[in-house]
mmCIF entry with sequence, helices, sheets and N, C-alpha, C, O atoms, coordinates in Angstrom:
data_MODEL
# 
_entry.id   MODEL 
# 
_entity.id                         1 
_entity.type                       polymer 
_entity.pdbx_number_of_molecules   1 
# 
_entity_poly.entity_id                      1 
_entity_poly.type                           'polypeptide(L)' 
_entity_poly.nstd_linkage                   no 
_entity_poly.nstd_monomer                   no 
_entity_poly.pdbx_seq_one_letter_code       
;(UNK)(UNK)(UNK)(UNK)(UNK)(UNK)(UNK)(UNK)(UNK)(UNK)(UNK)(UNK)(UNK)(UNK)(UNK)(UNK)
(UNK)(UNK)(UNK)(UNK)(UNK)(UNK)(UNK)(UNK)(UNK)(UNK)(UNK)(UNK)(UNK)(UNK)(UNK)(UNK)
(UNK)(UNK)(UNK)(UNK)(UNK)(UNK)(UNK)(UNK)
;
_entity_poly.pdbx_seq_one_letter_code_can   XXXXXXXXXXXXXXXXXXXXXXXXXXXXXXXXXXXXXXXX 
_entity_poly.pdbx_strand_id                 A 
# 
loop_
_entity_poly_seq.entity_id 
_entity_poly_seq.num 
_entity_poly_seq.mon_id 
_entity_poly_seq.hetero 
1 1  UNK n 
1 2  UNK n 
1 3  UNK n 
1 4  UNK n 
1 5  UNK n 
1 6  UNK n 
1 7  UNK n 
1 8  UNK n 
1 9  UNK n 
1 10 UNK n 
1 11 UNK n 
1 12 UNK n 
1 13 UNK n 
1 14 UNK n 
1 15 UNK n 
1 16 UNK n 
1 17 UNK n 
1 18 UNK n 
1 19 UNK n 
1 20 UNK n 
1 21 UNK n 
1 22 UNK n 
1 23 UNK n 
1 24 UNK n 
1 25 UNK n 
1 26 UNK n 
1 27 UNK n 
1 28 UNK n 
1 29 UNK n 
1 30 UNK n 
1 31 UNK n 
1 32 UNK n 
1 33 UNK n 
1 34 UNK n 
1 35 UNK n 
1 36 UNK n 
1 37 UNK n 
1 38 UNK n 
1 39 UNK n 
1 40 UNK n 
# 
_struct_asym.id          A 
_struct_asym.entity_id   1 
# 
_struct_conf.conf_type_id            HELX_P 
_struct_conf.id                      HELX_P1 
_struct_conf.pdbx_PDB_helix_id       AA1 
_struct_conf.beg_label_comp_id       UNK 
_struct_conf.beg_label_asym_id       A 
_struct_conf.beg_label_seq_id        11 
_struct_conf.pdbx_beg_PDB_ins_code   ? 
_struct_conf.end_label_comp_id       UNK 
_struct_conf.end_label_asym_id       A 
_struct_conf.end_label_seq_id        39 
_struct_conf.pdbx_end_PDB_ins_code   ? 
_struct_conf.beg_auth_comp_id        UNK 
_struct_conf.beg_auth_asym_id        A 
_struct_conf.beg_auth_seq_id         11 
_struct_conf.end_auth_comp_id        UNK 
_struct_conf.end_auth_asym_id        A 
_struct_conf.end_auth_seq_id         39 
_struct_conf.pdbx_PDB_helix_class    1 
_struct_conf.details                 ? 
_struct_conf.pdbx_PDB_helix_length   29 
# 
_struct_conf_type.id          HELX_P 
_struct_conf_type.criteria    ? 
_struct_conf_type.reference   ? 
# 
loop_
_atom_site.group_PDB 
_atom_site.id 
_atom_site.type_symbol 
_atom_site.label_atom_id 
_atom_site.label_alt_id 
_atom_site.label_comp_id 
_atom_site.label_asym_id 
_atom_site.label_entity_id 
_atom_site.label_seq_id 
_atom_site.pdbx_PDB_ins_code 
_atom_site.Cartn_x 
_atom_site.Cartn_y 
_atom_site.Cartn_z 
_atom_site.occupancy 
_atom_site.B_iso_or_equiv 
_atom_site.pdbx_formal_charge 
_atom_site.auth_seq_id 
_atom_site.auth_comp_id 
_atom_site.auth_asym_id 
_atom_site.auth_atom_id 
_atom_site.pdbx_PDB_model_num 
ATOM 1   N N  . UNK A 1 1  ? 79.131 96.204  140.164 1.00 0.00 ? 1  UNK A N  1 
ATOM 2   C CA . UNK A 1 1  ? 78.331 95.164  139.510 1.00 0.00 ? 1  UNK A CA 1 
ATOM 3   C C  . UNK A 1 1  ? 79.215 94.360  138.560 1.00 0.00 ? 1  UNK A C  1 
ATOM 4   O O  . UNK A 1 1  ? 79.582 94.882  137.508 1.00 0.00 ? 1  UNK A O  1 
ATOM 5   N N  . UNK A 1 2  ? 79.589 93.060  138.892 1.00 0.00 ? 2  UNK A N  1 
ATOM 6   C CA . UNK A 1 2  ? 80.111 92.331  137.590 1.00 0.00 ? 2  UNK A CA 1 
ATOM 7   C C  . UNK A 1 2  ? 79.341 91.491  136.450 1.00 0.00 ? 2  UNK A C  1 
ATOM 8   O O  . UNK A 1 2  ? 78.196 91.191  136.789 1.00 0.00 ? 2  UNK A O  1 
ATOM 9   N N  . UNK A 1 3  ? 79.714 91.062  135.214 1.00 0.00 ? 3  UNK A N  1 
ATOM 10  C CA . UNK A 1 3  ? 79.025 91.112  134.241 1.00 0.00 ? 3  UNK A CA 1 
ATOM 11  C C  . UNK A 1 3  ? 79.569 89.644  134.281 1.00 0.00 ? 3  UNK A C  1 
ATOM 12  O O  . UNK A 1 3  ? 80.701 89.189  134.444 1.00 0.00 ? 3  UNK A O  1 
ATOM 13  N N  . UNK A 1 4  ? 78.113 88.967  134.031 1.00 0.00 ? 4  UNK A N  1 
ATOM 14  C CA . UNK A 1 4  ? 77.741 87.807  134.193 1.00 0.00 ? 4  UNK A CA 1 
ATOM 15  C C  . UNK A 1 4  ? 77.921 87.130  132.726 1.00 0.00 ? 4  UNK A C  1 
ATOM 16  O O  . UNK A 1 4  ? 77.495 87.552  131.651 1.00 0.00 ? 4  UNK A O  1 
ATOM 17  N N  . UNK A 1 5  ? 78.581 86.103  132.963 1.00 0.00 ? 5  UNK A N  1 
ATOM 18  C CA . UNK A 1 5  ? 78.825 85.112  131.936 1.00 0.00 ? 5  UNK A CA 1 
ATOM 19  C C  . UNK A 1 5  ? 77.387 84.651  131.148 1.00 0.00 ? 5  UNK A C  1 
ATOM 20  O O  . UNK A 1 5  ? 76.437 84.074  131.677 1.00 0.00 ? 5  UNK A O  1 
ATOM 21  N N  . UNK A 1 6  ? 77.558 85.251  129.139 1.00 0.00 ? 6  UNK A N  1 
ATOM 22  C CA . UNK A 1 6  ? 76.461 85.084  128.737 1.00 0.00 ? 6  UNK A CA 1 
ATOM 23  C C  . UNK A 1 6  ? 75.042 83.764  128.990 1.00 0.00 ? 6  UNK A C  1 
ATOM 24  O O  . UNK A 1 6  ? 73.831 83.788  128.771 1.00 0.00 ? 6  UNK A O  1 
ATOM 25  N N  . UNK A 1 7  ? 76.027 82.689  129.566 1.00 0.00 ? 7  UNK A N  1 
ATOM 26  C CA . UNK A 1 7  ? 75.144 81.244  129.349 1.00 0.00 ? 7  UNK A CA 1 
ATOM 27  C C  . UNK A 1 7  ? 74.361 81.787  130.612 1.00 0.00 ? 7  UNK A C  1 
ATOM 28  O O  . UNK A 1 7  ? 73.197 81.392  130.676 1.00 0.00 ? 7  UNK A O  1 
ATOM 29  N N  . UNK A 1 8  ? 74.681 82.412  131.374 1.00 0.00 ? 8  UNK A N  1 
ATOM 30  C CA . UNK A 1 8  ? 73.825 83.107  132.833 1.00 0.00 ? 8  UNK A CA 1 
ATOM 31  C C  . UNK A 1 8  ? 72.529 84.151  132.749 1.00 0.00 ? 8  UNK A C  1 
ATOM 32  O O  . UNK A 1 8  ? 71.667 84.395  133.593 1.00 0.00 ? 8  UNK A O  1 
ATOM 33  N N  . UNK A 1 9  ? 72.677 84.544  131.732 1.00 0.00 ? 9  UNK A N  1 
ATOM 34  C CA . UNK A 1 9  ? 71.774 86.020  131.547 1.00 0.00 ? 9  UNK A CA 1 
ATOM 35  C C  . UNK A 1 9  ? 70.233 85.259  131.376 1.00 0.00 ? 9  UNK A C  1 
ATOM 36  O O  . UNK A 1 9  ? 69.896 84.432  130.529 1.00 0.00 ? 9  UNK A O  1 
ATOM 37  N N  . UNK A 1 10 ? 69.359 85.906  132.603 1.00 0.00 ? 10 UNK A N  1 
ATOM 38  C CA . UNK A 1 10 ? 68.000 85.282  132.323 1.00 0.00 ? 10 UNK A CA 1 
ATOM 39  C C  . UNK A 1 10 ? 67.685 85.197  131.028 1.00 0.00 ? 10 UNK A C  1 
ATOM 40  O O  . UNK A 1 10 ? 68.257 85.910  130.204 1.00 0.00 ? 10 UNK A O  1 
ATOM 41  N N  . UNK A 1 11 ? 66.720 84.298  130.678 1.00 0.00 ? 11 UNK A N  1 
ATOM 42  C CA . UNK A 1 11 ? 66.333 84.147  129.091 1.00 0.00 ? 11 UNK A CA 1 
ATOM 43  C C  . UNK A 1 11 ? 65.523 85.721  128.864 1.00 0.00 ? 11 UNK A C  1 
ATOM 44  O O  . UNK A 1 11 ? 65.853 86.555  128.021 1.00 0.00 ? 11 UNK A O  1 
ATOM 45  N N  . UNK A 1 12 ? 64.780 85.808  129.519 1.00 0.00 ? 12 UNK A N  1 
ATOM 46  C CA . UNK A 1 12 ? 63.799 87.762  129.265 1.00 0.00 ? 12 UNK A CA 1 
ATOM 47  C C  . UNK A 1 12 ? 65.078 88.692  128.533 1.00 0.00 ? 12 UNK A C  1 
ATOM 48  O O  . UNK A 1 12 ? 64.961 89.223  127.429 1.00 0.00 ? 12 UNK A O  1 
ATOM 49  N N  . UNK A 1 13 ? 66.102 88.752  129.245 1.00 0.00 ? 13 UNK A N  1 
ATOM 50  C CA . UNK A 1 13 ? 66.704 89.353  128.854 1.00 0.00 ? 13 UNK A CA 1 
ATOM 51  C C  . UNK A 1 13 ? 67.412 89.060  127.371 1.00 0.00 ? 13 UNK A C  1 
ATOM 52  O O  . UNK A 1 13 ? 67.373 89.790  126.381 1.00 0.00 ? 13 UNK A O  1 
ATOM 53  N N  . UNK A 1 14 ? 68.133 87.643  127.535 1.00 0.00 ? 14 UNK A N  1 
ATOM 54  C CA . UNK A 1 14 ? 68.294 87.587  125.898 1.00 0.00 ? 14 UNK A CA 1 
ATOM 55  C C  . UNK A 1 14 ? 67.086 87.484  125.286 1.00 0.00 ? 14 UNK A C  1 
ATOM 56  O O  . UNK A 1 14 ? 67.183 88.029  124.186 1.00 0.00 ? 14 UNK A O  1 
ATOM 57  N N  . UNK A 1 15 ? 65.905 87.015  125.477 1.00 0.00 ? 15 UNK A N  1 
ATOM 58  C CA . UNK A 1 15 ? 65.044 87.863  124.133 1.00 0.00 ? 15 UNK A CA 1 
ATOM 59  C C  . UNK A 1 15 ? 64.503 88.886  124.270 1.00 0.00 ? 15 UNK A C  1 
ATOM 60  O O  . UNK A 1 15 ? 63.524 89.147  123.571 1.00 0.00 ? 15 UNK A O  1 
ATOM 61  N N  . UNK A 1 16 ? 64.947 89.712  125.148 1.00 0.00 ? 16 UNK A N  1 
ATOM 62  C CA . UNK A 1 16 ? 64.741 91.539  124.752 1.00 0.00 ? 16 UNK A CA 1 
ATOM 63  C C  . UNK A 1 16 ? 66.260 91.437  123.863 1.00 0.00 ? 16 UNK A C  1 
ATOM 64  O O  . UNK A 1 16 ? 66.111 91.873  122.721 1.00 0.00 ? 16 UNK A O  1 
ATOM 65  N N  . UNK A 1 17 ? 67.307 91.080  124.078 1.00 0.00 ? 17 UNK A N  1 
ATOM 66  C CA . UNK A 1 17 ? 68.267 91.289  123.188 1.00 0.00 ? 17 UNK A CA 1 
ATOM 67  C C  . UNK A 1 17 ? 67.639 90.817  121.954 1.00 0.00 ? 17 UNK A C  1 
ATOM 68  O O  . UNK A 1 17 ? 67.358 91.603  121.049 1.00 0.00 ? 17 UNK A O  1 
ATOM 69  N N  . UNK A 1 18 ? 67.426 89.649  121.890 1.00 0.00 ? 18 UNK A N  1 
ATOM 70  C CA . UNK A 1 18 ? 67.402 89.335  120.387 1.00 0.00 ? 18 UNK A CA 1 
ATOM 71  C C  . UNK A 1 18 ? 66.400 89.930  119.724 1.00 0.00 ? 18 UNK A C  1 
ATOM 72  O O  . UNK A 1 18 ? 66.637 89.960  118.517 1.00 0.00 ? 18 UNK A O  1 
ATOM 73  N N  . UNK A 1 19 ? 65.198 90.502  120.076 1.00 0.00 ? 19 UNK A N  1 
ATOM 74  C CA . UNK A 1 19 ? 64.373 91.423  119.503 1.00 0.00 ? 19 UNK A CA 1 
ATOM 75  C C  . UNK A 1 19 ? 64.680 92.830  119.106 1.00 0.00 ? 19 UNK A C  1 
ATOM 76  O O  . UNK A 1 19 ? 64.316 93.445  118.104 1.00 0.00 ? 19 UNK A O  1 
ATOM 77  N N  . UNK A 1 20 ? 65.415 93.198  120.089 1.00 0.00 ? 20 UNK A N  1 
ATOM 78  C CA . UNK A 1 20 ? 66.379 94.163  119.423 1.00 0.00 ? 20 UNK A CA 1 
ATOM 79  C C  . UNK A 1 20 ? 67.115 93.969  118.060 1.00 0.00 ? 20 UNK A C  1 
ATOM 80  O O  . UNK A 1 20 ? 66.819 94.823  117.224 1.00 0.00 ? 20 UNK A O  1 
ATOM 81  N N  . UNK A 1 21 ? 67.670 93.383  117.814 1.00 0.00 ? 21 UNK A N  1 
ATOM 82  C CA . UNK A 1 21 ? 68.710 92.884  117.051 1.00 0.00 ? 21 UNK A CA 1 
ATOM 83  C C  . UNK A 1 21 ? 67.798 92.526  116.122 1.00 0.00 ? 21 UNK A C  1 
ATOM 84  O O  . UNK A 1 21 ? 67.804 93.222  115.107 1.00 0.00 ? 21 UNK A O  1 
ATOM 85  N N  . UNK A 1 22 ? 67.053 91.687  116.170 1.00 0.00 ? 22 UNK A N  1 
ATOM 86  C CA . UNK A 1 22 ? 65.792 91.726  114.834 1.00 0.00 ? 22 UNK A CA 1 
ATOM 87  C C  . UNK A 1 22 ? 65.413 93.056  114.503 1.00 0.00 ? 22 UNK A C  1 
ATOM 88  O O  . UNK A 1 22 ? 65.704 93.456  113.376 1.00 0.00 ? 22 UNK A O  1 
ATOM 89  N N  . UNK A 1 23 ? 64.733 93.912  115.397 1.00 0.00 ? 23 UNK A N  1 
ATOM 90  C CA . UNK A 1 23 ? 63.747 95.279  115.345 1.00 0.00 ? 23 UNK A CA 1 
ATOM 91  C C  . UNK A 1 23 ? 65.566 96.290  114.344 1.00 0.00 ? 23 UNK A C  1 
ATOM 92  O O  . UNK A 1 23 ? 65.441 96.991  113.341 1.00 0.00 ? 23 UNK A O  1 
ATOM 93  N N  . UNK A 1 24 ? 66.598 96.077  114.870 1.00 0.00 ? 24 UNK A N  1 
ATOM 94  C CA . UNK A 1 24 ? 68.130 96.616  113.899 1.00 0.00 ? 24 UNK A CA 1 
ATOM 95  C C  . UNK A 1 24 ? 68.114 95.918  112.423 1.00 0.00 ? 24 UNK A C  1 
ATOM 96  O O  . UNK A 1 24 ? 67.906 96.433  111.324 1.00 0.00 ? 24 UNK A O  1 
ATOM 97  N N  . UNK A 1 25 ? 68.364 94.768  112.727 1.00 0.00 ? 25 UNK A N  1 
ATOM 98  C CA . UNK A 1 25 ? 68.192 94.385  111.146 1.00 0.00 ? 25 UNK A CA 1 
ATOM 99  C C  . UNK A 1 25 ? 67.224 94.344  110.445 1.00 0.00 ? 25 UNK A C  1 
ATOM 100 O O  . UNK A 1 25 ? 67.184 93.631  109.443 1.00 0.00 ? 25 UNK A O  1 
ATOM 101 N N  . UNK A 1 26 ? 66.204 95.134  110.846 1.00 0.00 ? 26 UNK A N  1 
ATOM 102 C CA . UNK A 1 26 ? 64.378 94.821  110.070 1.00 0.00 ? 26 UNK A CA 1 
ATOM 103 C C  . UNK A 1 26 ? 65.113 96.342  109.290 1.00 0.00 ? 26 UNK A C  1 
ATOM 104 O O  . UNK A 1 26 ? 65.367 96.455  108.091 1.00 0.00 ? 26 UNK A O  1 
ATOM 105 N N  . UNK A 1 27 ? 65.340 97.397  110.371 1.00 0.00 ? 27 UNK A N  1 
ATOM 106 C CA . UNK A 1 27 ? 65.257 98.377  110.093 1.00 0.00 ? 27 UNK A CA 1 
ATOM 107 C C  . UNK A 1 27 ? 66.773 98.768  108.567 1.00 0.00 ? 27 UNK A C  1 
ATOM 108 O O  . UNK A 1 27 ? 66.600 99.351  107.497 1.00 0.00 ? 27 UNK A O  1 
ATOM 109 N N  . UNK A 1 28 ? 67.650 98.359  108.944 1.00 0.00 ? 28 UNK A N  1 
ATOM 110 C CA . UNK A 1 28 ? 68.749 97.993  108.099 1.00 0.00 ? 28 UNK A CA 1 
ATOM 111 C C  . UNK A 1 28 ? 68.481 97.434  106.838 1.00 0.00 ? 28 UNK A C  1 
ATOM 112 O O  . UNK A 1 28 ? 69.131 97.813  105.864 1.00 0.00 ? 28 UNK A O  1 
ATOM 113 N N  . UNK A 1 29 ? 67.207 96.195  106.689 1.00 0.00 ? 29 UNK A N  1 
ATOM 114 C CA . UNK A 1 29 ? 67.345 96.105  105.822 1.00 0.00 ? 29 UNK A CA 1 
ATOM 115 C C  . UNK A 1 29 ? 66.091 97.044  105.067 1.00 0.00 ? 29 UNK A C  1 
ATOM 116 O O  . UNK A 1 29 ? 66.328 97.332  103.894 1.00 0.00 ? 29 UNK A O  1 
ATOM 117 N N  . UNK A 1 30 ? 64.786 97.542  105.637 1.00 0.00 ? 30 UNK A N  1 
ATOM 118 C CA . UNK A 1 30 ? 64.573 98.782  105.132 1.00 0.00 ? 30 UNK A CA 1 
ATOM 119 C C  . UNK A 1 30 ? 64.989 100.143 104.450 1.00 0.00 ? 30 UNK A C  1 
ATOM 120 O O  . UNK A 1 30 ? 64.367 100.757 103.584 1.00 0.00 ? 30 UNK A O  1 
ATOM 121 N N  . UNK A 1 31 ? 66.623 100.587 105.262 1.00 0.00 ? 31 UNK A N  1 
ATOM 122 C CA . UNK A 1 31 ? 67.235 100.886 105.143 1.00 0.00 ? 31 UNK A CA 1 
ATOM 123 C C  . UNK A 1 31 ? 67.554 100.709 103.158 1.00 0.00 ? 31 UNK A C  1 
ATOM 124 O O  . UNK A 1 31 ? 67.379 101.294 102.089 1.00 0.00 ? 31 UNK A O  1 
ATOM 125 N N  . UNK A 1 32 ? 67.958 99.819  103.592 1.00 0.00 ? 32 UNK A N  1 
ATOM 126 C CA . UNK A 1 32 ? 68.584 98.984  102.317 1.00 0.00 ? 32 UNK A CA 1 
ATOM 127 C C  . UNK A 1 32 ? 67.379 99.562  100.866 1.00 0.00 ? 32 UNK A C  1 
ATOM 128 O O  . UNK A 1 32 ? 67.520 100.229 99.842  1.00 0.00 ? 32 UNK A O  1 
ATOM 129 N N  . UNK A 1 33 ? 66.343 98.912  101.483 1.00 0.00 ? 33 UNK A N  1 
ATOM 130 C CA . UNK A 1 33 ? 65.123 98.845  100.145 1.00 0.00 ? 33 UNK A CA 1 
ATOM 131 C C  . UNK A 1 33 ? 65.285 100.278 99.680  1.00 0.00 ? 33 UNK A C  1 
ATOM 132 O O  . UNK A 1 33 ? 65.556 100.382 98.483  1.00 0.00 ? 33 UNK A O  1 
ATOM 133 N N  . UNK A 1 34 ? 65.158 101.605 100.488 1.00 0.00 ? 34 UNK A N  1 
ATOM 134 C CA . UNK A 1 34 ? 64.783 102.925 100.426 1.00 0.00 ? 34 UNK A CA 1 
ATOM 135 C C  . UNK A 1 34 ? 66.199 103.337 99.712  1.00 0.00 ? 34 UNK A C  1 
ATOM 136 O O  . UNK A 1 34 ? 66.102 104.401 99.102  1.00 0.00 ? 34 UNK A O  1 
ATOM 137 N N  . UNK A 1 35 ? 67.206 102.863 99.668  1.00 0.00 ? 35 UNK A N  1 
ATOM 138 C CA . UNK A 1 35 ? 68.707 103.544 99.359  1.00 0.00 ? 35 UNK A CA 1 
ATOM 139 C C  . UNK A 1 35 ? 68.529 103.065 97.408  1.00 0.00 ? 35 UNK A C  1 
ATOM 140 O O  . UNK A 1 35 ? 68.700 103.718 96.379  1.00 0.00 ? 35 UNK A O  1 
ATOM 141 N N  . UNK A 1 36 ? 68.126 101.668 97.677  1.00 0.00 ? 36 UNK A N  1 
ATOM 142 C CA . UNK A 1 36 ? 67.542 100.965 96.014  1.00 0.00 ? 36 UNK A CA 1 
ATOM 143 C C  . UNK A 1 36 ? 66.872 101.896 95.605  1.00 0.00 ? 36 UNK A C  1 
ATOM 144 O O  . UNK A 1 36 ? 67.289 102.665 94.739  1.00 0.00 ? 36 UNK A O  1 
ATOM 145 N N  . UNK A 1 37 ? 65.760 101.988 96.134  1.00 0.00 ? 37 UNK A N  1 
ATOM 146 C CA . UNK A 1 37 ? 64.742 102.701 95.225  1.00 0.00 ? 37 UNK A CA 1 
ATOM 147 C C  . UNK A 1 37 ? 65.259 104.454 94.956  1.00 0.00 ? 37 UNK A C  1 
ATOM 148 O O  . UNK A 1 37 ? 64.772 105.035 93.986  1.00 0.00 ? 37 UNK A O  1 
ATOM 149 N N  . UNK A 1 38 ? 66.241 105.194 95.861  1.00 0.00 ? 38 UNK A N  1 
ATOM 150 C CA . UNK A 1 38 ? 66.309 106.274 95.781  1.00 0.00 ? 38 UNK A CA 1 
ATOM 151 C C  . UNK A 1 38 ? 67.652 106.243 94.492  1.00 0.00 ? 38 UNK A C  1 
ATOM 152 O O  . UNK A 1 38 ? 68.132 107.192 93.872  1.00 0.00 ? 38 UNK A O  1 
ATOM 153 N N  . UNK A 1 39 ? 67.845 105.382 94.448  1.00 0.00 ? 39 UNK A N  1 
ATOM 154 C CA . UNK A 1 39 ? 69.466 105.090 93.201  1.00 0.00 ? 39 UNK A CA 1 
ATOM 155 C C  . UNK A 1 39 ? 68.846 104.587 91.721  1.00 0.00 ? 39 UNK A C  1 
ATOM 156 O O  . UNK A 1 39 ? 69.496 104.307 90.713  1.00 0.00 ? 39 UNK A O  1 
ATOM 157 N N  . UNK A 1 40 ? 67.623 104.564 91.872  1.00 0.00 ? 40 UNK A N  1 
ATOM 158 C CA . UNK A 1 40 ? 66.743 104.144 91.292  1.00 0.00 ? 40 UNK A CA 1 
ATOM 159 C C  . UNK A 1 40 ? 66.594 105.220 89.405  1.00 0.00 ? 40 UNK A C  1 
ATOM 160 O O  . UNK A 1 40 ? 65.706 104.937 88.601  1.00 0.00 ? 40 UNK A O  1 
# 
């Protein structure tokens, strides 16, 4: 299987990527809030 040049990748797929990548940085910056409050 070769790996298709990004401008190629059905759109479904980049926005399952980019929801990912949101649903990572939602969680990261949760992350974040809980590390504040525990230094707290």
């Amino acid at each position: 299987m070769t790996i298709a040049p990004f401008g190629t990748v059905p759109k479904s797929v980049k926005s399952a990527l980019t929801a990912e990548a949101e649903a990572i940085g939602a969680l990261r910056e949760a992350d974040a809030v809980d590390i504040e409050f525990a230094s707290d």
